[in-house]
DOGU-250960 format. One line per field, with one value per atom (N, C-alpha, C): atom name; x, y, z; residue in one letter; residue number from 1. Coordinates in nm, 3 decimals. Each point is the difference from the previous one (the first is absolute). Example, Ala and Ser with C-alpha at 12.3 -4.5 7.8 and 13.67 -1.06 7.14 Angstrom:
! DOGU-250960
atome (N  CA  C  N  CA  C)
px (1.319  -0.089  0.090  -0.035  0.082  -0.077)
py (-0.569  0.119  0.120  0.105  0.119  0.109)
pz (0.780  0.000  0.000  -0.072  0.006  0.073)
residu (A  A  A  S  S  S)
num (1  1  1  2  2  2)
This chain:
! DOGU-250960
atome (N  CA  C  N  CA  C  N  CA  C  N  CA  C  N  CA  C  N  CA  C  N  CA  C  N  CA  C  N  CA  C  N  CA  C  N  CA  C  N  CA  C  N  CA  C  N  CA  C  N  CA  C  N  CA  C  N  CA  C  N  CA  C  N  CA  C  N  CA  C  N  CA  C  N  CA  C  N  CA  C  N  CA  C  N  CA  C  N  CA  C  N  CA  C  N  CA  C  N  CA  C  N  CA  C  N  CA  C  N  CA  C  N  CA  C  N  CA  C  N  CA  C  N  CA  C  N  CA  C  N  CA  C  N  CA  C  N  CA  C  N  CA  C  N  CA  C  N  CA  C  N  CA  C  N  CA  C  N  CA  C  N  CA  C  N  CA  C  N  CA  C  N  CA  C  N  CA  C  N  CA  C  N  CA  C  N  CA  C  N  CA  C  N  CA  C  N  CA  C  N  CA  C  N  CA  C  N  CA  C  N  CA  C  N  CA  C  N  CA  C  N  CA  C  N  CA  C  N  CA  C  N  CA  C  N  CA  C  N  CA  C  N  CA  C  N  CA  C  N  CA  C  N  CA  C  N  CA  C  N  CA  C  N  CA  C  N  CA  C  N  CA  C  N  CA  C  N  CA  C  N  CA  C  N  CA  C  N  CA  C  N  CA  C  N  CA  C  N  CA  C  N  CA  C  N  CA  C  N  CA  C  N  CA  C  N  CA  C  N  CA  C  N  CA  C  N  CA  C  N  CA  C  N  CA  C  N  CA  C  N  CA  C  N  CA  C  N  CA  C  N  CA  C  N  CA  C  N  CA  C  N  CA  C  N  CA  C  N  CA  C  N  CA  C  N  CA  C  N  CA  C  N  CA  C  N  CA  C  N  CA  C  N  CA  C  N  CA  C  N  CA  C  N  CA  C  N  CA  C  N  CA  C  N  CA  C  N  CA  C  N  CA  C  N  CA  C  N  CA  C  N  CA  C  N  CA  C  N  CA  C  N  CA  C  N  CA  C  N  CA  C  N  CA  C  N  CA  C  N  CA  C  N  CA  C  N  CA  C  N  CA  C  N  CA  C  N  CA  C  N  CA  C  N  CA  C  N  CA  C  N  CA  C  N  CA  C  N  CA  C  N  CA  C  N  CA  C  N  CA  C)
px (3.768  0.128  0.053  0.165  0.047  0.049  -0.007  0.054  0.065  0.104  0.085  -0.066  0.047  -0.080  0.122  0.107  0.071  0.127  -0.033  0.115  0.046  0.133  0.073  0.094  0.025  0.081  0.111  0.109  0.118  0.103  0.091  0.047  0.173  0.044  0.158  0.087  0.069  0.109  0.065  0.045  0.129  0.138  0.082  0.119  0.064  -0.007  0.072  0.109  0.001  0.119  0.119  0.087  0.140  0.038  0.053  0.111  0.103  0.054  0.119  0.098  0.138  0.107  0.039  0.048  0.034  0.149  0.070  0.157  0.016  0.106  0.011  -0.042  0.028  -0.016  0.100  -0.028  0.070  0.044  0.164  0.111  0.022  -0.045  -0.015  0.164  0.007  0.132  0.041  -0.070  0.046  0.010  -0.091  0.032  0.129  0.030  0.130  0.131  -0.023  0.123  0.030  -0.150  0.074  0.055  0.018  0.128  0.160  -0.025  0.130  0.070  -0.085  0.001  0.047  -0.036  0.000  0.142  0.031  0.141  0.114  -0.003  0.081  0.022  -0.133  -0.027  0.109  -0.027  0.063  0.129  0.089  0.086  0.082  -0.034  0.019  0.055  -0.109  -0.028  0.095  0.075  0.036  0.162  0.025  0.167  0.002  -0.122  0.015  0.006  -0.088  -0.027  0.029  -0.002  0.060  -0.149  -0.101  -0.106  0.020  -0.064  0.011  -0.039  0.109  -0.055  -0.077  -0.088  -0.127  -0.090  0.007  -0.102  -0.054  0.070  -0.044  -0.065  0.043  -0.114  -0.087  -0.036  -0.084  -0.144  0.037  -0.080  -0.005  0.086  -0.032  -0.105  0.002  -0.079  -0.149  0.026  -0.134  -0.047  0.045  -0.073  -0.059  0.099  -0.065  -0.145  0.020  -0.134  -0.135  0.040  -0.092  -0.031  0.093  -0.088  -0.080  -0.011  -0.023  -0.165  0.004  -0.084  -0.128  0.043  -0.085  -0.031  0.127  -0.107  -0.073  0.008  -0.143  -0.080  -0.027  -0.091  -0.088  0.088  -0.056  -0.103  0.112  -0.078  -0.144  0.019  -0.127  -0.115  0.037  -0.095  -0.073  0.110  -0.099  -0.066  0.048  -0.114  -0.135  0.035  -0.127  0.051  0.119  0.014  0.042  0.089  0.075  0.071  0.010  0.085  0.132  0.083  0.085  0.003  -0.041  -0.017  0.070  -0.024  0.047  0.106  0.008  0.064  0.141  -0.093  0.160  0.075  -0.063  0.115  0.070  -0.087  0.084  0.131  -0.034  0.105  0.112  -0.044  0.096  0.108  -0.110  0.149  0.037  -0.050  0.049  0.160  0.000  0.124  0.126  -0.053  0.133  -0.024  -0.169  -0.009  -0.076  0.004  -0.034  0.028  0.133  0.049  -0.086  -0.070  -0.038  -0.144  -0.019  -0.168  0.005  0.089  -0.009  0.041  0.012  0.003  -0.095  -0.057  -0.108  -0.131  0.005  -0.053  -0.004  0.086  0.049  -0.075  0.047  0.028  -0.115  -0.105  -0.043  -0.159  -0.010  -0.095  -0.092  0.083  -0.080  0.015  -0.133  0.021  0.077  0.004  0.125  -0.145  -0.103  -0.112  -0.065  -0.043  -0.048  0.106  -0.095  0.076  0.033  -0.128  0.057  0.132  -0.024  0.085  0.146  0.010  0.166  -0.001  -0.051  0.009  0.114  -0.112  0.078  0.118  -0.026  0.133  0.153  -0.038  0.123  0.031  -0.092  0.075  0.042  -0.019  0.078  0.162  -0.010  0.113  0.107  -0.087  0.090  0.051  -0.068  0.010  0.099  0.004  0.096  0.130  0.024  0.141  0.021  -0.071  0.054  0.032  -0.078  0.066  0.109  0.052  0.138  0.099  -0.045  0.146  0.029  -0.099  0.014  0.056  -0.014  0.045  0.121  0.080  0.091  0.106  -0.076  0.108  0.076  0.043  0.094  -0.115  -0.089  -0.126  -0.064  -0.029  -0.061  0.135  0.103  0.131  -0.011  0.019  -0.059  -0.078  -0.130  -0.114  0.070  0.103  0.008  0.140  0.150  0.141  0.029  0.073  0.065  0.022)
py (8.516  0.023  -0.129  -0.019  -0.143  0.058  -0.062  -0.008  -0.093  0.022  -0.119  -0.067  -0.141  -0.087  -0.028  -0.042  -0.052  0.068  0.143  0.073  -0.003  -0.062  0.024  0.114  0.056  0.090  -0.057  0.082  -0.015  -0.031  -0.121  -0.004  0.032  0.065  -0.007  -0.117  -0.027  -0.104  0.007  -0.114  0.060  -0.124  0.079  -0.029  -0.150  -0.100  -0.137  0.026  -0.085  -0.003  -0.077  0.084  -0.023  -0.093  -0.112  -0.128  0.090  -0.041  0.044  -0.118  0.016  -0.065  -0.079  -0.157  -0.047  0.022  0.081  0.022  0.068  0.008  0.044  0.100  0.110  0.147  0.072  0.128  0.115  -0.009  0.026  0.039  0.179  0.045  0.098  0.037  0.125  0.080  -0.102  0.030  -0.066  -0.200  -0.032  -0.133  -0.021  0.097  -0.083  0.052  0.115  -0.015  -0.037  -0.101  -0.014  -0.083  -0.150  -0.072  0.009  0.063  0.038  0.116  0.060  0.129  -0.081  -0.080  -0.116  -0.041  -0.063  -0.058  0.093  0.114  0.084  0.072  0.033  -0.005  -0.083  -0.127  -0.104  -0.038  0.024  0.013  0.078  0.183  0.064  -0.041  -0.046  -0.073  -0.060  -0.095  -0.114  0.071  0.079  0.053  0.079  0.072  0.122  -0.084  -0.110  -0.064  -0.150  -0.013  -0.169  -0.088  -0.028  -0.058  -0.135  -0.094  -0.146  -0.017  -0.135  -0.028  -0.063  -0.090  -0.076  0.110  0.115  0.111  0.000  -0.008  0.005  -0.160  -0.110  -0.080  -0.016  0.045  0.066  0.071  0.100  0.059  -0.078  -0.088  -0.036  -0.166  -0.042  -0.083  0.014  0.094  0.147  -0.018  0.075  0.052  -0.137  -0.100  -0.157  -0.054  0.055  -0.068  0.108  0.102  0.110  -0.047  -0.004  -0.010  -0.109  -0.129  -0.119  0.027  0.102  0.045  0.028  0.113  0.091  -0.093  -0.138  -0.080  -0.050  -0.106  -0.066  0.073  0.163  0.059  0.040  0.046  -0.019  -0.105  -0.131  -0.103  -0.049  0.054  -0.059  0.113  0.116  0.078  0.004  -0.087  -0.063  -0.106  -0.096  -0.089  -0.011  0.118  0.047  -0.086  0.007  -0.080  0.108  -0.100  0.078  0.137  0.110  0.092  0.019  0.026  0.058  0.174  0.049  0.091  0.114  0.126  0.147  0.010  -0.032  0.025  -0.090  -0.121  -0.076  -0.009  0.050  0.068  0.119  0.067  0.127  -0.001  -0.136  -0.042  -0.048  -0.068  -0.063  0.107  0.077  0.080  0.114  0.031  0.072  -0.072  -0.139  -0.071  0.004  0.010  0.060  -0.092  -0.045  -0.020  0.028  0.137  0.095  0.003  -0.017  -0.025  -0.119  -0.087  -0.095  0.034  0.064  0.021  0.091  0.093  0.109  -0.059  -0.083  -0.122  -0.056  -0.045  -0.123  0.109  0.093  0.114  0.060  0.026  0.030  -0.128  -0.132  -0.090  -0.145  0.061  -0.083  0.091  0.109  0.101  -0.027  -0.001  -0.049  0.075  0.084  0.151  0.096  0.029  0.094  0.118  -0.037  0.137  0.072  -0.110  0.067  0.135  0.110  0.117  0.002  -0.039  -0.027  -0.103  -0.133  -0.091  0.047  0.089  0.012  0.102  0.130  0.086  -0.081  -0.116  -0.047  -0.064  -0.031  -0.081  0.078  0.094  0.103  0.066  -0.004  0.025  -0.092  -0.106  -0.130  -0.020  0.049  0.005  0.108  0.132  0.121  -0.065  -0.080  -0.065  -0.053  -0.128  -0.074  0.051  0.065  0.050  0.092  0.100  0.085  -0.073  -0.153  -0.085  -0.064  -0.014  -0.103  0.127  0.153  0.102  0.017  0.029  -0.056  -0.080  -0.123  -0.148  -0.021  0.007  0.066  0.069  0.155  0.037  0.003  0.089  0.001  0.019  0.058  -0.049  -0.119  -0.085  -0.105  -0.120  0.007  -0.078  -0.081  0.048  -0.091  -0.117  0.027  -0.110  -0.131  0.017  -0.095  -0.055  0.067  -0.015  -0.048  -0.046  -0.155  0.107)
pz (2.405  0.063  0.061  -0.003  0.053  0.164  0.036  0.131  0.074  0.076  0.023  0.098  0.032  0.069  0.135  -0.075  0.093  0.071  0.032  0.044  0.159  -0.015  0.121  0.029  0.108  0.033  -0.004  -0.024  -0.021  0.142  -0.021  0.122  -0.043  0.134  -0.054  0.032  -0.087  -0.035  0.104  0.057  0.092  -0.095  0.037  -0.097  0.051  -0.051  0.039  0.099  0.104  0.079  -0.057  -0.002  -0.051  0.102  -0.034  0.076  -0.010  0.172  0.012  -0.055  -0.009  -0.076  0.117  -0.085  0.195  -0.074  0.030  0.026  0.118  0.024  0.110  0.030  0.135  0.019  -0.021  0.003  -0.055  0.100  -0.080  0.139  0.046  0.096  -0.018  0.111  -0.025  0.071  0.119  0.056  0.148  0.001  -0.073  -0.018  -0.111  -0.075  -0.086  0.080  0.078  0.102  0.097  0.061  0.162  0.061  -0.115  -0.014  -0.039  -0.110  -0.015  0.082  0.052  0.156  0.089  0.048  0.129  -0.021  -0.111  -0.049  0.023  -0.069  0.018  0.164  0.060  0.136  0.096  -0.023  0.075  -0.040  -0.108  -0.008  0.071  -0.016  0.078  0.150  0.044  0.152  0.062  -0.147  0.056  -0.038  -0.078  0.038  0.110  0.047  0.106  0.142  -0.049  0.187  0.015  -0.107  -0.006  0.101  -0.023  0.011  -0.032  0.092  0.023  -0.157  -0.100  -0.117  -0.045  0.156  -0.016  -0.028  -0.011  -0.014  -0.122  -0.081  -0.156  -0.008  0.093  -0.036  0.049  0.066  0.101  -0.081  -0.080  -0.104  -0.126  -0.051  -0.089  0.032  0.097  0.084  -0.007  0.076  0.036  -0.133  -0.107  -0.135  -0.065  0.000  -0.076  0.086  0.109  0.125  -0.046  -0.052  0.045  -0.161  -0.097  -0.146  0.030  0.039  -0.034  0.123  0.093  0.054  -0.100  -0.050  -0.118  -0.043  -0.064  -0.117  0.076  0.048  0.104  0.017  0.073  -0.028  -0.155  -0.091  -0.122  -0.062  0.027  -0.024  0.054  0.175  0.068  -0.055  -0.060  -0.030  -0.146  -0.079  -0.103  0.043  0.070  0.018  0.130  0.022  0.149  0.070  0.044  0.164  0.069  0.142  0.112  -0.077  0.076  -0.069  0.121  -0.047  0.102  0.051  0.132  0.015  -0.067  -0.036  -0.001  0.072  0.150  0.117  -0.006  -0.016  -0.021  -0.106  -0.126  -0.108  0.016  0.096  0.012  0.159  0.054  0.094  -0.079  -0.085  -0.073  -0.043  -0.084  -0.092  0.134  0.115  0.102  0.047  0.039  0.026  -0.095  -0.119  -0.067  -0.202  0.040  -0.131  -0.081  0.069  -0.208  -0.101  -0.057  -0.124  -0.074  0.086  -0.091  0.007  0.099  -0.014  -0.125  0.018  -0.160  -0.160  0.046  -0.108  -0.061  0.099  0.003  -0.050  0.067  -0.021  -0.129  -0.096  -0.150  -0.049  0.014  -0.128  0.050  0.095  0.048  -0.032  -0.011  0.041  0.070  0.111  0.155  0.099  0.011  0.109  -0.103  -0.037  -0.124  0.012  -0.027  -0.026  0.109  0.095  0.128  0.080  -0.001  0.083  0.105  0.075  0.176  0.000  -0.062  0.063  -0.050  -0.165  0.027  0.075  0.049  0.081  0.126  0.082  0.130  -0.044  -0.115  -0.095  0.017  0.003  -0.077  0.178  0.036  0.182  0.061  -0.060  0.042  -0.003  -0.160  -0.054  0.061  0.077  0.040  0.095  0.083  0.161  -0.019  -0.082  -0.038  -0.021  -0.080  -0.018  0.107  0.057  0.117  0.123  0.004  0.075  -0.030  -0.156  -0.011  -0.015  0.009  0.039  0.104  0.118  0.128  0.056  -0.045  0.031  0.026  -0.204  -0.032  0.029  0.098  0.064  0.106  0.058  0.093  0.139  -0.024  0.086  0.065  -0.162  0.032  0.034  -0.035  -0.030  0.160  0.128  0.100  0.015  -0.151  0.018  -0.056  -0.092  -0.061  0.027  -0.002  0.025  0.099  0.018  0.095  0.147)
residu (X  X  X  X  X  X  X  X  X  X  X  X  X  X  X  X  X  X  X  X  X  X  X  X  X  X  X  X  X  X  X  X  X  X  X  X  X  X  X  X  X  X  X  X  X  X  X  X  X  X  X  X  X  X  X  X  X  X  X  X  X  X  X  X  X  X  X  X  X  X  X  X  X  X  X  X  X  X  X  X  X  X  X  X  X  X  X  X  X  X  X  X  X  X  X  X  X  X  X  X  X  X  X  X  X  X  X  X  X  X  X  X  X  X  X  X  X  X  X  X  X  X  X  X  X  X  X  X  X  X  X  X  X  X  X  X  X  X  X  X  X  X  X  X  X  X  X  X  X  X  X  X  X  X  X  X  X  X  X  X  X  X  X  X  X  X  X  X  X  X  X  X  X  X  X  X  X  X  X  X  X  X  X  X  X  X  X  X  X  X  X  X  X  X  X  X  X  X  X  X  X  X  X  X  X  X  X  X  X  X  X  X  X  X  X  X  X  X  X  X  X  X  X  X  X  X  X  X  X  X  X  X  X  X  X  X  X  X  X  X  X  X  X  X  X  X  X  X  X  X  X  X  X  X  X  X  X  X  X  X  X  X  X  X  X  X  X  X  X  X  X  X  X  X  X  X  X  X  X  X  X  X  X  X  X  X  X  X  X  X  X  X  X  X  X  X  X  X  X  X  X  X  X  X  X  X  X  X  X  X  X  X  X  X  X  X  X  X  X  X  X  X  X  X  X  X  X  X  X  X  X  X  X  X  X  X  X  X  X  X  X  X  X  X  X  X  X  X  X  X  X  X  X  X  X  X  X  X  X  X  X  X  X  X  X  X  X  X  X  X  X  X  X  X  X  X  X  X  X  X  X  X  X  X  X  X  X  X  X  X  X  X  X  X  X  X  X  X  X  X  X  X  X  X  X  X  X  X  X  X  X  X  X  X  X  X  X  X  X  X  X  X  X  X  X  X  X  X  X  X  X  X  X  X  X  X  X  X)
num (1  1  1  2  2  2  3  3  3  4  4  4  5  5  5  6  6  6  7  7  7  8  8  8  9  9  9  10  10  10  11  11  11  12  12  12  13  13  13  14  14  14  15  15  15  16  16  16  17  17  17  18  18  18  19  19  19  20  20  20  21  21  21  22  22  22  23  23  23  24  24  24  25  25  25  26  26  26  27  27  27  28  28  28  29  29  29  30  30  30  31  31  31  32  32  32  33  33  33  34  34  34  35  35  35  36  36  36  37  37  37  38  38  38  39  39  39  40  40  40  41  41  41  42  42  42  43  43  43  44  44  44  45  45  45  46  46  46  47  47  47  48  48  48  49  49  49  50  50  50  51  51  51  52  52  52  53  53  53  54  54  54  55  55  55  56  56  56  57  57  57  58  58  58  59  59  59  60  60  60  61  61  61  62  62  62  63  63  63  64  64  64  65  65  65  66  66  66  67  67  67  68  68  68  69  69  69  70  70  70  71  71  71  72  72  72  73  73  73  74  74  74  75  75  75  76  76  76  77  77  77  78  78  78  79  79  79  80  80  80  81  81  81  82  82  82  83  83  83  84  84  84  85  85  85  86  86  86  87  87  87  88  88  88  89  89  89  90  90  90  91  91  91  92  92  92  93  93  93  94  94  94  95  95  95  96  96  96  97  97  97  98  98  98  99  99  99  100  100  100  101  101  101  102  102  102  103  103  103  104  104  104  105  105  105  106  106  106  107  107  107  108  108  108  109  109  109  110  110  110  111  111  111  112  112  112  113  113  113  114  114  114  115  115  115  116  116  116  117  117  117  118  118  118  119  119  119  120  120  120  121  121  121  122  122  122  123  123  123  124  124  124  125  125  125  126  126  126  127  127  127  128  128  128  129  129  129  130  130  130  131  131  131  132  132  132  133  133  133  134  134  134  135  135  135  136  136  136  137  137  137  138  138  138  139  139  139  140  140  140  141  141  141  142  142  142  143  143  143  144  144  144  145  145  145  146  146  146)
């Protein structure tokens, strides 16, 4: 009789890890409207209440500081250096520059996956605008009008 000599037990395969794609992230509902939301938003704003017109540069300021944020962070996180905090990106786009963090965010895919961080992300963003309707109105109109 033959008998086998060299038998191993069988192990299971585990299936190759798929590379993710470096393109950007999926724009999902709330990220493909909450610029062009904002725009239309602030338009609104600005026939109903007539809002100082440094305001819009103001945010568009904001958004160029806050992308160029993300990149430096990006960058320092490929090369293992300094990072720039959670906190102070999420100050950033709190002041009024989210639009570029949700940017930088899309086309940078930087923070785009983590749950917690857009979680505080996206209450940033509520803060933000419930602060520039406030501001805005006939409420806040004292803080800012001659």
């Amino acid at each position: 009789k033959k008998r086998a000599t060299r038998v191993e037990p069988l192990r299971r395969s585990r299936a190759p890890r798929v590379r993710r794609k470096e393109s950007s992230a999926p724009w999902g509902t709330a990220t493909l409207f909450a610029i062009p939301g904002f725009v239309l938003l602030y338009l609104v704003v600005a026939v109903l209440w007539r809002p100082p017109a440094a305001l819009a540069g103001i945010y568009l300021a904001a958004s160029v500081a806050t992308f160029l944020a993300y990149a430096f962070d990006k960058s320092a996180a490929q090369r293992g250096r300094w990072r720039t905090s959670e906190g102070a990106l999420h100050v950033f786009a709190m002041v009024g520059g989210w639009p570029g963090a949700l940017i930088a965010q899309q086309f940078l895919r930087h923070k785009s996956a983590k749950a917690a961080f857009r979680s505080v992300f996206w209450g940033t963003v509520v803060i933000n605008v419930m602060g520039f309707i406030v501001l805005c109105s006939p409420i806040g109109r004292p803080l800012w009008a001659p």
